[in-house]
C-alpha positions as CSV (number, residue, x, y, z in Angstrom):
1,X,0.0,0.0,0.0
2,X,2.7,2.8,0.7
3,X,4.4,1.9,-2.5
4,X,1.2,2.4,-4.6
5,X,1.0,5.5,-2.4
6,X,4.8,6.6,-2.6
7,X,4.3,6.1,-6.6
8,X,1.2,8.0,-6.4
9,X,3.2,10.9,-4.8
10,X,5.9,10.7,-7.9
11,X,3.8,10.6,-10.5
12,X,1.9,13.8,-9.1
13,X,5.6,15.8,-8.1
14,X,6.5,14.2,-12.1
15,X,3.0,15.8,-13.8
16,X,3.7,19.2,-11.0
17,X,7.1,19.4,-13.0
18,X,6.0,18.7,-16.3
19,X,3.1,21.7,-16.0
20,X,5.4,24.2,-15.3
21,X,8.8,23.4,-16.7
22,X,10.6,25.1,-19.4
23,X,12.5,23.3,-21.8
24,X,16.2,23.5,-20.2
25,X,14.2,21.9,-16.8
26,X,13.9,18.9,-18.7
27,X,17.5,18.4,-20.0
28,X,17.1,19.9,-23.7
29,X,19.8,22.2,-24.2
30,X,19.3,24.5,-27.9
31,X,22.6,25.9,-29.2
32,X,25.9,26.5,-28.0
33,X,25.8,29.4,-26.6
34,X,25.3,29.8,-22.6
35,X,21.9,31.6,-21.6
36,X,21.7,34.5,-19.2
37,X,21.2,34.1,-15.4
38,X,17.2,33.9,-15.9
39,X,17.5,33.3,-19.1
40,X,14.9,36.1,-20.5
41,X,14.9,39.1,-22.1
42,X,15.6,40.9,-19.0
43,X,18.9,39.4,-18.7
44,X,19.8,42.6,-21.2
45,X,20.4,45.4,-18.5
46,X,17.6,47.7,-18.2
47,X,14.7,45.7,-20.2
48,X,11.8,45.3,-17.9
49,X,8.5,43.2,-18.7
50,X,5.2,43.4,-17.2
51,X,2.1,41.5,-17.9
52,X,-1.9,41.7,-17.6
53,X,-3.7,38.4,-17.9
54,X,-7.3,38.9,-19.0
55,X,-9.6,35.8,-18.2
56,X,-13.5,36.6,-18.1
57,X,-16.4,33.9,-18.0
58,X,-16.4,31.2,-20.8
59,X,-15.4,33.7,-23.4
60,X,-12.3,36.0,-23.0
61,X,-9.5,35.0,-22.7
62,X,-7.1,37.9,-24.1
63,X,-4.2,40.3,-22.0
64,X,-1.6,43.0,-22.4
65,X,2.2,42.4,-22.3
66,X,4.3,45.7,-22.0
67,X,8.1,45.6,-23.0
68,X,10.2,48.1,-21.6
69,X,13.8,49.0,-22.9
70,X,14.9,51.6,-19.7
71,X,14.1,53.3,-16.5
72,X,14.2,56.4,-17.7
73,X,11.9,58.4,-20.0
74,X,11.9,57.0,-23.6
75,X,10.4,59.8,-25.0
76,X,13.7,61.8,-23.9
77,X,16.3,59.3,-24.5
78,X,14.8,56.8,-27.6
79,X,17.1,53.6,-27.9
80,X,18.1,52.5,-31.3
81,X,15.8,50.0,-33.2
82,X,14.7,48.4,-36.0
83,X,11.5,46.0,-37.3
84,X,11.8,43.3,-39.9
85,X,9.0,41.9,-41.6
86,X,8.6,38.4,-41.9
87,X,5.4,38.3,-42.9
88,X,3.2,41.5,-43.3
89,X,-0.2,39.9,-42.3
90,X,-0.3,41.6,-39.2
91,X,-0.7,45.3,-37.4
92,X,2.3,46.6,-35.4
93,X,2.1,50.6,-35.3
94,X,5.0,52.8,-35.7
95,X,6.9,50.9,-37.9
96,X,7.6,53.6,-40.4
97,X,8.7,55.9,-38.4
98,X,10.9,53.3,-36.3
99,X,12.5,52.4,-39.9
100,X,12.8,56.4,-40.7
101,X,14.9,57.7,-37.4
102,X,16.2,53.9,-36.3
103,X,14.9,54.3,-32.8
104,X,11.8,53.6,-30.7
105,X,10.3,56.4,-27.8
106,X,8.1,54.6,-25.9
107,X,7.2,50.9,-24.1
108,X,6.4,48.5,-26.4
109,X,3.3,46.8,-26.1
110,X,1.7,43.3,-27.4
111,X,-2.2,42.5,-27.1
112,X,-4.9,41.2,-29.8
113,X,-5.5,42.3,-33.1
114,X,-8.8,44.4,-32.1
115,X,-6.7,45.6,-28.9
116,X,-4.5,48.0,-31.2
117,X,-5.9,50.9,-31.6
118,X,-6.6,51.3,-27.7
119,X,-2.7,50.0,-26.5
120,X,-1.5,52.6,-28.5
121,X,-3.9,55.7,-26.5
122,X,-2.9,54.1,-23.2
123,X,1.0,54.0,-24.5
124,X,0.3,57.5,-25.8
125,X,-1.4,58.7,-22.6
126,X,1.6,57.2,-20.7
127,X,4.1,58.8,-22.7
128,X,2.6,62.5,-22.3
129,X,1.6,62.0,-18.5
130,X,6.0,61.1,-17.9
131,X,7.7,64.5,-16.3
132,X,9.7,66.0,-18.8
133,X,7.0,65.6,-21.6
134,X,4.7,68.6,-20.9
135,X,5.7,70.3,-24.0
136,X,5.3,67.1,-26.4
137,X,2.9,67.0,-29.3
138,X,3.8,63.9,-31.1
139,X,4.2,60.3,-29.9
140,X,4.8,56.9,-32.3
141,X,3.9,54.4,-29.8
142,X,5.0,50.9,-30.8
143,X,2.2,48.5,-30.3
144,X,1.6,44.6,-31.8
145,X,-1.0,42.0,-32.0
146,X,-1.3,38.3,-32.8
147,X,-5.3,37.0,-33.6
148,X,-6.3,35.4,-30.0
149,X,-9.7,35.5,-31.9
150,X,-10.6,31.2,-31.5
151,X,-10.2,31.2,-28.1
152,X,-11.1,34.6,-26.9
153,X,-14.1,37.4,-27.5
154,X,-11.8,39.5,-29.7
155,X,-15.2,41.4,-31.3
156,X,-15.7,42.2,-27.3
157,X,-12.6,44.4,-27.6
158,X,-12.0,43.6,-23.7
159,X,-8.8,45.1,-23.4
160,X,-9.0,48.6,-21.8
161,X,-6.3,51.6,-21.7
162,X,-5.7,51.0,-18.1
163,X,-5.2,47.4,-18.5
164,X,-2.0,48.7,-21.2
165,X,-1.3,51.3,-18.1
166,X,-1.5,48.2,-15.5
167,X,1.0,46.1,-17.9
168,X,3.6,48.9,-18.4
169,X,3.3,49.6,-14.4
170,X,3.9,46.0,-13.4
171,X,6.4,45.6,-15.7
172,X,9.6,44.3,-13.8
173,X,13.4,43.4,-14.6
174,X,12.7,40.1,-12.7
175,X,12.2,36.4,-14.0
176,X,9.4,36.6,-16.9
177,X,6.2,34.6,-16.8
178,X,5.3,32.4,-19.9
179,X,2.9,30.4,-21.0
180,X,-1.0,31.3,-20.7
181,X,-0.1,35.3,-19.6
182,X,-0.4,38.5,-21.1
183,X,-0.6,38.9,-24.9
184,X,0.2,34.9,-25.0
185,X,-2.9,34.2,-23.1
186,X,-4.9,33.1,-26.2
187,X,-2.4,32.4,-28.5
188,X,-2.4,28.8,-30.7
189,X,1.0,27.8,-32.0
190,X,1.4,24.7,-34.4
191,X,-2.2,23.8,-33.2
192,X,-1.3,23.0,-29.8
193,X,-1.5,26.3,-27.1
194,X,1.1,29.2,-27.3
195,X,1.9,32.0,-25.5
196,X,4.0,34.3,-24.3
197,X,7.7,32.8,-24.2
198,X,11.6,34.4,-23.3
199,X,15.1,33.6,-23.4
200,X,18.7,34.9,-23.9
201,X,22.1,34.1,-24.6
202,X,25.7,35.6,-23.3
203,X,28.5,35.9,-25.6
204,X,31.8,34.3,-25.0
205,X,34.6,37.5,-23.6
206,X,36.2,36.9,-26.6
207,X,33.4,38.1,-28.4
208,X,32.2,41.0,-26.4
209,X,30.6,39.4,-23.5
210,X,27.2,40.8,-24.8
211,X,23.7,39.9,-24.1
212,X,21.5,38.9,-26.2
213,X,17.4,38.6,-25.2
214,X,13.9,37.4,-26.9
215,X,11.1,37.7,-25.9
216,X,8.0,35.9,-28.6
217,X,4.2,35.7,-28.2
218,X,3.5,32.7,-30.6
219,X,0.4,31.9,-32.6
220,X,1.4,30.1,-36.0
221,X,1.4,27.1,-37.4
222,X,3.9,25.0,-39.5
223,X,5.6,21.5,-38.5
224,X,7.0,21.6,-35.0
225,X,10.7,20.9,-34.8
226,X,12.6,21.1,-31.3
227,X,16.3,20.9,-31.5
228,X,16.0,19.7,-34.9
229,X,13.6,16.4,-34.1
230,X,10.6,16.3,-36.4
231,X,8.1,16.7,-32.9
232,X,4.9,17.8,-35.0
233,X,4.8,14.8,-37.6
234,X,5.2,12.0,-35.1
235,X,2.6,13.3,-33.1
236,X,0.8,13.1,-36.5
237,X,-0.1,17.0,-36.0
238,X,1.0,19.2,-38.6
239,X,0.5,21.6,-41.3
240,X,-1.0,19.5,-44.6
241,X,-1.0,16.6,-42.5
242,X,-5.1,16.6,-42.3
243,X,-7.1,18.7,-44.7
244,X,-9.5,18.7,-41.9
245,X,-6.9,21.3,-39.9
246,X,-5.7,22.6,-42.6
247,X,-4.1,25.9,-41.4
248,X,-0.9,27.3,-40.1
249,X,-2.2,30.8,-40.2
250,X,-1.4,33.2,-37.1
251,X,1.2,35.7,-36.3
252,X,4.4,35.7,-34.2
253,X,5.7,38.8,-32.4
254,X,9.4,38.8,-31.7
255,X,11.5,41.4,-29.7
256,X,14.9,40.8,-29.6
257,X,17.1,43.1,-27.0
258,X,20.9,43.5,-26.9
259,X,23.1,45.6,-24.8
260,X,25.5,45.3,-27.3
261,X,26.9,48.6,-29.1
262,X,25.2,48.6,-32.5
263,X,23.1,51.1,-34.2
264,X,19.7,50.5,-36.1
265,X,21.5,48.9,-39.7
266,X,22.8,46.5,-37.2
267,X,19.8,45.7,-35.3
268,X,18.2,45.3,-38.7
269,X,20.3,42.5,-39.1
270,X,19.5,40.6,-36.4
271,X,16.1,41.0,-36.6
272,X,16.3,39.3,-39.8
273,X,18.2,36.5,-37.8
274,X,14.9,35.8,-35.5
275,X,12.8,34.4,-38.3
276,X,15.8,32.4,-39.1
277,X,15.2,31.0,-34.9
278,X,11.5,30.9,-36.3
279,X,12.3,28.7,-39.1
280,X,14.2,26.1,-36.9
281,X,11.2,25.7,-34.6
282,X,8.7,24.9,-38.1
283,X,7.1,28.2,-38.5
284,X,6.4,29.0,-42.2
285,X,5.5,32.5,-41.7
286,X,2.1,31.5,-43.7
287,X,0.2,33.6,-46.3
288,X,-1.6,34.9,-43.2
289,X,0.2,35.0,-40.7
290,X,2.0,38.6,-39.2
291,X,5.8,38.1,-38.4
292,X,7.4,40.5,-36.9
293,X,11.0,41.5,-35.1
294,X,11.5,44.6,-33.3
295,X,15.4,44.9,-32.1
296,X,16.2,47.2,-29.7
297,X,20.2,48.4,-28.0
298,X,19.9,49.2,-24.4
299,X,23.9,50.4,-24.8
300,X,23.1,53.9,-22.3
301,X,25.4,55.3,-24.8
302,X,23.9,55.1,-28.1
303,X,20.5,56.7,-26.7
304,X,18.9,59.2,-29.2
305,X,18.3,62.6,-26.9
306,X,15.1,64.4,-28.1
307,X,16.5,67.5,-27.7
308,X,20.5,68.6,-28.2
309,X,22.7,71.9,-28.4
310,X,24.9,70.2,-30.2
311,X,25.3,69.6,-34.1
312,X,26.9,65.9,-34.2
313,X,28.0,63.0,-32.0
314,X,30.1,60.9,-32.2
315,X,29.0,57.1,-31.0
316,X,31.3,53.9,-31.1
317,X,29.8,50.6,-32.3
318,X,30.7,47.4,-33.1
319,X,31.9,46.9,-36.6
320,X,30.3,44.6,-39.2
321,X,33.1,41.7,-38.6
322,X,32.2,41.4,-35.1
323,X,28.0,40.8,-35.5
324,X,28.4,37.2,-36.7
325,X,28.3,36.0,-32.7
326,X,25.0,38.4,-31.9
327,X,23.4,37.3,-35.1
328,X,23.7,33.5,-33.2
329,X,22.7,34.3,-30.5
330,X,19.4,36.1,-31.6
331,X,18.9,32.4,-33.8
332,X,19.2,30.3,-30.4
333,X,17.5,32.8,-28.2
334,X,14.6,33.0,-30.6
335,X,14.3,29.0,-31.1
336,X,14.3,28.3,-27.0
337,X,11.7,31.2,-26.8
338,X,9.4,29.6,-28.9
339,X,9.8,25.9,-27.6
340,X,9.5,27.7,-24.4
341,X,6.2,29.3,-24.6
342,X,5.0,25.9,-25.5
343,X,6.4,24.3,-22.7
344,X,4.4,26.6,-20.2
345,X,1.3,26.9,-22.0
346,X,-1.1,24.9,-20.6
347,X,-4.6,23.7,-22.4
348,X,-6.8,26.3,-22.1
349,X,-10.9,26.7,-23.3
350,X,-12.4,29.6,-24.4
351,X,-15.2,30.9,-26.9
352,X,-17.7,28.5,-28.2
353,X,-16.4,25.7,-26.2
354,X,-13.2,25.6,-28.2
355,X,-10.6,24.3,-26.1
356,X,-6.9,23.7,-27.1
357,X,-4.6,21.2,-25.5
358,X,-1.4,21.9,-24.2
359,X,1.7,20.2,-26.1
360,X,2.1,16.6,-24.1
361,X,5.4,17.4,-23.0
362,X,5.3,13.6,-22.0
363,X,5.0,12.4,-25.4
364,X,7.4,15.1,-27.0
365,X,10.6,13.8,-24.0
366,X,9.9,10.4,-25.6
367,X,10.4,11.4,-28.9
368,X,13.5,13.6,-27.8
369,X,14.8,10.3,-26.6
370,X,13.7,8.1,-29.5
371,X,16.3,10.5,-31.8
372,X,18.7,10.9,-29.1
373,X,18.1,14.5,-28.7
374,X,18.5,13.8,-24.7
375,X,19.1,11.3,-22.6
């Protein structure tokens, strides 16, 4: 009897594990690289994230995640960025005139597709309210979406300006939450639940010591590969595999953060390295589906000052030759983000009835071990 007990015990620590685990908790290691002491996106000095998790009766099921690059106002010292587009099925606001000046002024800010148009008052409203901004008459808030729209109300637009306020306020340099939170909370990636998922990588000395973080809220669809095993087709659960579920459809929001020294051509460049990260999990980047990286340098020295005396200045950045280790680190960071905010999703029902399992992480270890991913 205490055996069946003591095994009863096990199996429910084993399943307690399994619910909440991310992917290096279970011995799968992506890349070469070593990740960051929490390895997140707020390994890169200064970035802070913040959440708002939205979950109302049978039917919503929707949040707000805020990303933000410094402490200090952004308005008055903008950080040097860029966006890539994967795929340009999608909405993310701001993106001209982040590809215009190379730099982004305020938090940036992920929710639904129909949650827009009101993230980017609230970011606007924040952004004038900040000391220092009475005189300011112009703001180009940065705000992105993925379709939550099977599993939540999206028509119910349930996403208010002080939840985007709430977000940026929470937002915290401290260990990020994945899985069912914030922006990711209704999120379907490669048919089984997404979400909101993070991690980093550190750069040998030799090559700079830099950081380099990612943060994704997933919703497409493709053929699931992690760490190069073909996960989605022998679960039998893929794109084409059943004209039934035909669809790979969705978006994926990426933000990659660096502390490294390198100006918006630069970040460019490794934005275009995310979808390459993308690409090794089994994301297409479908006919409608709405990719997006935003890259962003936290270097304190290459902040853009809204207002100067002076004529030029003079910044020092890292030279072309020395990018190749950053852009590998933005491929691995991305990858492990991705697997990751599959690894702490957990099923989740919503509108209609729908309800969408979690990927069994069981299944997938067994898999890892049938192709000798791990041991």
């Amino acid at each position: 009897m205490k055996y069946a007990v003591l095994f009863l015990v096990c199996q429910a620590l084993s399943q307690a594990l399994m619910a909440q685990s991310r992917v290096r908790d279970l011995g799968i290691k992506m890349g070469v690289l070593r990740p960051g002491k929490l390895n997140a996106i707020t390994d890169v000095n200064g970035v802070k994230v913040g959440h708002v998790t939205i979950i109302l009766g049978n039917d919503v099921r929707t949040g707000v995640t805020a990303i933000i690059p410094h402490d200090g106002n952004l308005f008055q010292e903008k950080v040097p960025a860029a966006v890539y587009v994967g795929n340009g099925f999608g909405k993310l606001t701001g993106t001209t005139q982040v590809k215009e000046l190379g730099n982004i002024e305020t938090p940036i800010v992920l929710t639904n597709t129909l949650g827009v148009s009101t993230a980017m008052d609230a970011v606007i409203e924040y952004t004038l309210q900040q000391n220092g901004n009475e005189k300011v008459q112009s703001v180009n808030a940065v705000v992105g979406e993925t379709n939550d729209g099977y599993l939540n109300d999206i028509r119910g637009r349930h996403v208010t300006k002080q939840h985007v306020l709430d977000a940026i306020a929470k937002a915290t340099s401290a260990a990020v939450v994945e899985g069912n939170v914030g922006a990711g909370t209704g999120t379907i990636c490669f048919g089984f639940k997404g979400g909101i998922g993070t991690s980093s990588r550190v750069l040998p000395g030799k090559s700079g010591g830099y950081t380099v973080g990612v943060l994704v809220q997933t919703n497409f669809g493709g053929v699931l590969q992690i760490d190069g095993v073909p996960v989605g087709e022998e679960l039998k659960q893929f794109f084409l595999s059943d004209q039934l579920m035909d669809k790979a459809d969705g978006s994926c929001m990426i933000l990659v953060a660096t502390d490294a020294p390198v100006d918006a051509r630069n970040l460019e460049r490794m934005a275009k390295r995310a979808m390459m990260g993308l690409a090794k999990t089994g994301g297409i980047a479908s006919n409608g589906s709405g990719d997006y990286v935003i890259a962003f340098s936290t270097d304190p020295k290459l902040r853009v000052k809204h207002e100067s005396n002076q004529r030029t200045e003079t910044l020092t950045l890292l030279r072309n030759d020395e990018m190749s280790p950053l852009f590998m680190a933005v491929i691995e960071a991305t990858e492990e983000a991705i697997i990751n905010s599959l690894f702490a999703a957990q099923t989740m029902a919503g509108k209609e009835g729908h309800t969408i399992q979690a990927l069994p992480k069981e299944d997938v270890l067994k898999i890892l071990r049938k192709y000798q991913s791990i041991k």
